[in-house]
C-alpha positions as CSV (number, residue, x, y, z in Angstrom):
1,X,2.7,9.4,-3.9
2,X,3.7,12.3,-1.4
3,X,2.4,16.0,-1.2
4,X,3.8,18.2,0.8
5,X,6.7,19.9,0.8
6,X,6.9,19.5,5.1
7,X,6.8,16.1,6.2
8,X,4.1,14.7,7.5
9,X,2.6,11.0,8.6
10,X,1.0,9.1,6.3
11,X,-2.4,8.4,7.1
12,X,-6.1,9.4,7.3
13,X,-5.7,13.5,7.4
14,X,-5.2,15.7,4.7
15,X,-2.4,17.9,6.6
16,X,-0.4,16.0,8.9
17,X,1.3,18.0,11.9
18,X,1.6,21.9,12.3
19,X,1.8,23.9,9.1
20,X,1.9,20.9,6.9
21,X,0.4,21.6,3.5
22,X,-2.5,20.1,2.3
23,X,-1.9,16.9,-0.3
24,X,-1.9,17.3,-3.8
25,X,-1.0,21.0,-4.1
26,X,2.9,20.0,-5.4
27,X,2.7,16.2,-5.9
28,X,3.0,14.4,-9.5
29,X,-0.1,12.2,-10.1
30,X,0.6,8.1,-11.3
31,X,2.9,9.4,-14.0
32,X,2.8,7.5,-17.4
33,X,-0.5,5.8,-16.5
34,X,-3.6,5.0,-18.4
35,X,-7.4,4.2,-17.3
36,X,-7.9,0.5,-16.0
37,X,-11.1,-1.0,-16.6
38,X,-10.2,-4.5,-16.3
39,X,-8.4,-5.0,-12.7
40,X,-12.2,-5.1,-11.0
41,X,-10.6,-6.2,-7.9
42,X,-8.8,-3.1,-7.5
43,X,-11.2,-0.7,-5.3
44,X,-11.5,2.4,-3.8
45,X,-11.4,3.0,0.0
46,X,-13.0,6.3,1.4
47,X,-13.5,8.0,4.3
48,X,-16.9,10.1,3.8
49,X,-17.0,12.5,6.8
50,X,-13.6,13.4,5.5
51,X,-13.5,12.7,1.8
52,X,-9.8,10.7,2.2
53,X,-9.3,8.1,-0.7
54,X,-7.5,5.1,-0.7
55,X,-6.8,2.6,-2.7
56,X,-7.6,-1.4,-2.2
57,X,-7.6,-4.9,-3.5
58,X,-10.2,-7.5,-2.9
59,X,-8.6,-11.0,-2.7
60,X,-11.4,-12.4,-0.7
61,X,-15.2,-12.2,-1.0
62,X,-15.3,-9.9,2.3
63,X,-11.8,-8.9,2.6
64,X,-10.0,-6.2,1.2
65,X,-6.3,-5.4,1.6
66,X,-4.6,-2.0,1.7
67,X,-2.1,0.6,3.3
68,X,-2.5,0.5,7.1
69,X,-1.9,4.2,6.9
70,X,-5.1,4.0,5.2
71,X,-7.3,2.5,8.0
72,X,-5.0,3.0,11.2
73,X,-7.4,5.3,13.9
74,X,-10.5,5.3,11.3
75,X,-13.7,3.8,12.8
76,X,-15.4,1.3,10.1
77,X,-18.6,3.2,10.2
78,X,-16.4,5.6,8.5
79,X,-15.4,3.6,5.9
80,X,-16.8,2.9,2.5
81,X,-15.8,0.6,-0.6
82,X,-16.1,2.1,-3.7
83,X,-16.0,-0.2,-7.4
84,X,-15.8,0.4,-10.5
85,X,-13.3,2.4,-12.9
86,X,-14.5,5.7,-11.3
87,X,-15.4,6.6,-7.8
88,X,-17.9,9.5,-8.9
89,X,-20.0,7.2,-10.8
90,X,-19.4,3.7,-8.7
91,X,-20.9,0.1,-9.6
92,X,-20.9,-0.6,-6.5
93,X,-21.1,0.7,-2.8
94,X,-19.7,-1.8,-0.1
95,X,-20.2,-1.4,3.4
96,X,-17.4,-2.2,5.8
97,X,-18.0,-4.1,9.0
98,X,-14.4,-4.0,10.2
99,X,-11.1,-2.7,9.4
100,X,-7.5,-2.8,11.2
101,X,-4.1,-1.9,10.6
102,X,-1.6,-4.9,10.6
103,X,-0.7,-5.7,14.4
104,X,2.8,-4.0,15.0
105,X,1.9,-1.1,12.9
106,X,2.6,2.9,14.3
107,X,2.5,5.7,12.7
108,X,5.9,6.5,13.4
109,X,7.7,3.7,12.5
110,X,5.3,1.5,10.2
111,X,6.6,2.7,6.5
112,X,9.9,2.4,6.9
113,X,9.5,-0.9,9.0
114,X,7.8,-2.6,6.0
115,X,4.6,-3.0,7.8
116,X,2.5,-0.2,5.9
117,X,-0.2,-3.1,5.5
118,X,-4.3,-3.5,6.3
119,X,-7.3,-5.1,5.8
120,X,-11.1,-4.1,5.4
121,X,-13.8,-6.6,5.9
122,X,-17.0,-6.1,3.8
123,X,-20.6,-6.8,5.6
124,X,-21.4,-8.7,2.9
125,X,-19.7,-10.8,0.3
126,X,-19.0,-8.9,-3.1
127,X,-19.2,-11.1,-6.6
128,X,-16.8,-9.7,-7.5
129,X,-13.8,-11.9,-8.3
130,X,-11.2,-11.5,-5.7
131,X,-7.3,-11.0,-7.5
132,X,-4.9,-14.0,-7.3
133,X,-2.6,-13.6,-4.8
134,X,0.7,-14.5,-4.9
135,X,3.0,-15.1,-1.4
136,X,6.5,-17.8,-3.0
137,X,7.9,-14.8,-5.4
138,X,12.1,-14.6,-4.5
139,X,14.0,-11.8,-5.0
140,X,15.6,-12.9,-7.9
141,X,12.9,-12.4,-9.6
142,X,11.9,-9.0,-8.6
143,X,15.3,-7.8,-9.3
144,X,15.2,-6.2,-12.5
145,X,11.8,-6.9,-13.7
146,X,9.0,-4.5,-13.7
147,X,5.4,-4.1,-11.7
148,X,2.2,-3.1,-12.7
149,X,0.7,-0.8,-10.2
150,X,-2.8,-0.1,-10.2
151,X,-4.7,2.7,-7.9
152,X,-6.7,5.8,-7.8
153,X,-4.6,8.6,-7.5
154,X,-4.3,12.2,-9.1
155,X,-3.4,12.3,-12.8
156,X,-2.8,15.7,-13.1
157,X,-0.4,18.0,-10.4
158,X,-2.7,21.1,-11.3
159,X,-6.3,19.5,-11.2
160,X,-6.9,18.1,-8.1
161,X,-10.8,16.7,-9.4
162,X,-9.0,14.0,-11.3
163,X,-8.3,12.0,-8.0
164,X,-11.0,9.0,-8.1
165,X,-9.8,6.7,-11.4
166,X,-8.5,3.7,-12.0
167,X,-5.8,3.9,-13.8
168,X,-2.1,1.5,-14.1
169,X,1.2,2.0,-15.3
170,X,3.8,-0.3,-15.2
171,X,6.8,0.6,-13.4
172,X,10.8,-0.8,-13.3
173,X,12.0,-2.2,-10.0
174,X,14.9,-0.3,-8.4
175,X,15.7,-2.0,-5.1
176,X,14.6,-5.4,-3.5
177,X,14.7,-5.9,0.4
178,X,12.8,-8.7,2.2
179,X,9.7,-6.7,3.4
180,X,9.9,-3.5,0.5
181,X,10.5,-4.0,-2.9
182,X,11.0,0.1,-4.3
183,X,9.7,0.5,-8.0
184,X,8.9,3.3,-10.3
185,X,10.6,7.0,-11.8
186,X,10.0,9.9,-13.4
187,X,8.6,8.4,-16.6
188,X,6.6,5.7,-14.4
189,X,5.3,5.5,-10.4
190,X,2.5,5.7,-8.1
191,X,1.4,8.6,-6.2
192,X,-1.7,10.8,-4.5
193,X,-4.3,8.3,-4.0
194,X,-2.6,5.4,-4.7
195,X,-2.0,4.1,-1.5
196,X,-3.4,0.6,-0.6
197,X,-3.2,-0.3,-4.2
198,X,-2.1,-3.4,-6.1
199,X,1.2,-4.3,-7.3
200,X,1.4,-7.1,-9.9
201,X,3.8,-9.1,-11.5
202,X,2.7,-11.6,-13.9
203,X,-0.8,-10.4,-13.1
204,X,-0.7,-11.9,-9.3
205,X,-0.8,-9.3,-6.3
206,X,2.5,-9.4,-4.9
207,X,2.5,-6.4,-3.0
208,X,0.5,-3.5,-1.8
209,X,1.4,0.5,-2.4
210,X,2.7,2.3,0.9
211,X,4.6,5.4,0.5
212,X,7.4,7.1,-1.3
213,X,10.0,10.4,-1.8
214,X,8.5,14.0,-2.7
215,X,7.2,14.6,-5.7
216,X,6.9,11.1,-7.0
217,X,9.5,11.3,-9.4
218,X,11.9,8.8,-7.3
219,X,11.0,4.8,-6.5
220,X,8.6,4.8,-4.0
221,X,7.9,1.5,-1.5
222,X,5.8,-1.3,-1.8
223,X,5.4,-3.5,1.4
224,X,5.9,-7.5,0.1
225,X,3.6,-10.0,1.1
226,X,6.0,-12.7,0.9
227,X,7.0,-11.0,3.9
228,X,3.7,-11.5,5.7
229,X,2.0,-14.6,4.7
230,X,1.1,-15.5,8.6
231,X,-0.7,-12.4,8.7
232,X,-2.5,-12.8,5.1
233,X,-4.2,-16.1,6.4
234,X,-5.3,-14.8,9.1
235,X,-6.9,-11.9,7.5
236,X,-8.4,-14.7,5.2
237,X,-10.0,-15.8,8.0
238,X,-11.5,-12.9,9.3
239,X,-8.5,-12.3,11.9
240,X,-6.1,-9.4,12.8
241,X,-4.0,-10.9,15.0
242,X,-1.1,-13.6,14.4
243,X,1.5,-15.2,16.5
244,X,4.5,-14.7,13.9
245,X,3.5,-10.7,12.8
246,X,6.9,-8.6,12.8
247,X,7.6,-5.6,14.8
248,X,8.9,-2.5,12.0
249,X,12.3,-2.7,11.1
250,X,13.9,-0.6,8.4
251,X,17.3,-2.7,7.3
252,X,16.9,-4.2,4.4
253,X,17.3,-7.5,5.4
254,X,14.6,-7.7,8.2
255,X,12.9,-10.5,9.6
256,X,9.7,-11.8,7.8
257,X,7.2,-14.1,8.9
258,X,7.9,-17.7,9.3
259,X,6.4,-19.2,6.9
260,X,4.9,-22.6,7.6
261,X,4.0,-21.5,11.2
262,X,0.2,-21.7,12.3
263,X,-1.6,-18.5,10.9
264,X,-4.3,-19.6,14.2
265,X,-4.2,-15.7,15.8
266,X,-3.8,-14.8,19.8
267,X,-4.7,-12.2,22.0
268,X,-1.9,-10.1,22.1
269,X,0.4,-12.5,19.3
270,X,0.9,-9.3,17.4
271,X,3.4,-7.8,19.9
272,X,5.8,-10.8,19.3
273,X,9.0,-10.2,16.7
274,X,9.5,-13.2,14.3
275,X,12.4,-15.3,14.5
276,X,12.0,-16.1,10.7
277,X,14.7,-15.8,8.3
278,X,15.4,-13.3,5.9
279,X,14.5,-13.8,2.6
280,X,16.2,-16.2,0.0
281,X,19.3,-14.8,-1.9
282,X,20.2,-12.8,1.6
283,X,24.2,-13.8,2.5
284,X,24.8,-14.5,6.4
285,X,25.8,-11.1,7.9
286,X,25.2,-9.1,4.5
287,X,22.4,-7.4,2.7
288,X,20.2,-8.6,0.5
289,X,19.1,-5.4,-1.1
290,X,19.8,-5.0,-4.7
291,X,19.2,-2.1,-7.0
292,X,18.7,-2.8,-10.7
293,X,20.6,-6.2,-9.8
294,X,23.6,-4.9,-8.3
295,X,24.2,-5.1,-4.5
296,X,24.6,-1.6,-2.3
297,X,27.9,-1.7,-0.8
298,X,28.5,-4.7,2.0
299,X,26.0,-3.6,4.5
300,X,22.2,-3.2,5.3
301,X,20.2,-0.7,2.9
302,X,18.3,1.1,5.0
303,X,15.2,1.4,3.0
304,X,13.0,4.6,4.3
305,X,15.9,6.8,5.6
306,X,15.1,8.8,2.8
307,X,11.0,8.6,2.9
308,X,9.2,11.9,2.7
309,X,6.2,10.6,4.7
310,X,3.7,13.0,3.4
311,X,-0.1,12.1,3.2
312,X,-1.0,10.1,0.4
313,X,-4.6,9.9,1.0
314,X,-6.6,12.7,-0.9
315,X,-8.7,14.2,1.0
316,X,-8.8,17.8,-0.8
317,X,-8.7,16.1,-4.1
318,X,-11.5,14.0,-3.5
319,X,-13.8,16.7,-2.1
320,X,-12.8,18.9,-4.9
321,X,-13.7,15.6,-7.5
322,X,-17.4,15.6,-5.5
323,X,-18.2,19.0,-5.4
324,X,-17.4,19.4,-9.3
325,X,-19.1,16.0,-10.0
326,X,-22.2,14.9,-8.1
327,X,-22.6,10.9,-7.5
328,X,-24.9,9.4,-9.1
């Protein structure tokens, strides 16, 4: 999932910040993966005037979710959703009429805050059918099991043209907080490409790809959406906005949205930090971050201390997958 060797924001720009190099040129592509042709919902996001690819998954007719790192600054009219199993030959075309990061979300603070989320809205409705969604799943049962992650990204370090496929591997959870579960390793993980993408269990979307450590080799986050259901109905309406949305927060145990609460957005709601609880399993003045089942010490686990935030979305490896294939 990360590029470069300098750090740089996530986001819509090939090289982020002074001297940053571009994406692809050291990462590791989704390692271990094989071609999807059967997770439809799962859909490709680009930029055109700059080439950028995302990933996406459509769990409504006219809305798609995905990184906000993916959509954060980028005008809809630059915007396009790709399907099919490959974006140089797509099935489809979508246009966007709307896109927008999740309310509290900054570049600065967003992935480690567990609020690496956003949503496109179609100008039409696609037939395509939209993946179940899953919102209840506890962190017992994400500790220890493994996800399937599905996306677009590079599967080859050396060949930046093979950015643009579908492909899925599935991966072994390694830590479990209330917004980011972490998942993936050197034999399995997301990376270039991927970001925006689904992450299953039991073949419901339980979380969405975000970002990761360099050269993809390490468990790289997933932002929950257990975490967020207040703003998931209100993106099912057609809304960006919700009274209960979180401000970033990168202890493991952070506040998610009260579930329960009217998803009804306001003007300005989105500024407002939940009062929710953590999630189930967490012990009053302890963490509830796990890894491979086993609690870290007695305190907070301070997921994204150690992120790399390098530029998952492809840009150069996108352009270089055009130019060497023409779409049709």
């Amino acid at each position: 999932m990360l590029g470069a060797l300098g750090a740089c924001a996530l986001g819509a720009a090939a090289a982020c910040g002074p001297g940053a190099e571009p994406v692809g040129r050291v990462s590791q592509a989704i390692i271990g993966g094989a071609t999807d042709s059967s997770d439809v919902a799962v859909v490709a996001i680009q930029q055109p005037s700059t080439g950028t690819l995302c990933s996406g998954v459509l769990v409504a007719p006219t809305v798609v979710l995905t990184a906000a790192h993916c959509v954060f600054g980028v005008p809809a009219s630059d915007l396009q959703v790709l399907t099919g199993p490959d974006t140089s030959a797509p099935e489809q075309t979508l246009a966007v009429q709307s896109a927008a990061a999740y309310p509290t979300y900054d570049s600065a603070s967003g992935l480690a805050g567990g609020v690496d989320l956003g949503v496109v809205f179609l100008a039409a409705p696609s037939s395509i059918p939209p993946m179940p969604v899953r919102t209840d799943v506890t962190d017992a049962e994400l500790t220890g099991a493994s996800l399937t992650l599905i996306g677009y990204g590079l599967s080859s370090t050396t060949d930046p043209t093979t950015a643009g496929i579908r492909r899925s591997v599935v991966a072994p959870v390694d830590t479990v907080c209330s917004r980011i579960v972490t998942a993936g390793d050197a034999d399995a993980n997301e990376c270039e490409g991927d970001s925006g993408g689904a992450v299953l269990l039991g073949g419901q979307l339980v979380a969405l790809i975000s970002s990761g450590m360099l050269d993809c080799t390490a468990p790289a986050n997933e932002m929950r959406l257990s975490a967020h259901t207040l703003w998931l109905a209100a993106v099912l309406q057609g809304k960006t906005t919700c009274p209960g949305c979180v401000q970033p927060d990168p202890s493991c145990n952070a506040a998610i949205e009260g579930a329960g609460e009217s998803p009804t957005p306001e003007a300005g709601a989105g500024d407002a930090e939940a009062d929710a609880a953590t999630s189930a399993g967490a012990s009053a003045g302890g963490s509830n971050c796990s890894t491979n089942g086993n609690r870290r010490g007695g305190g907070t686990c301070e997921v994204g201390l150690l992120i790399v935030a390098a530029c998952i979305a492809c840009r150069r490896a996108l352009r270089a997958r055009a130019a060497a294939s023409p779409r049709r």
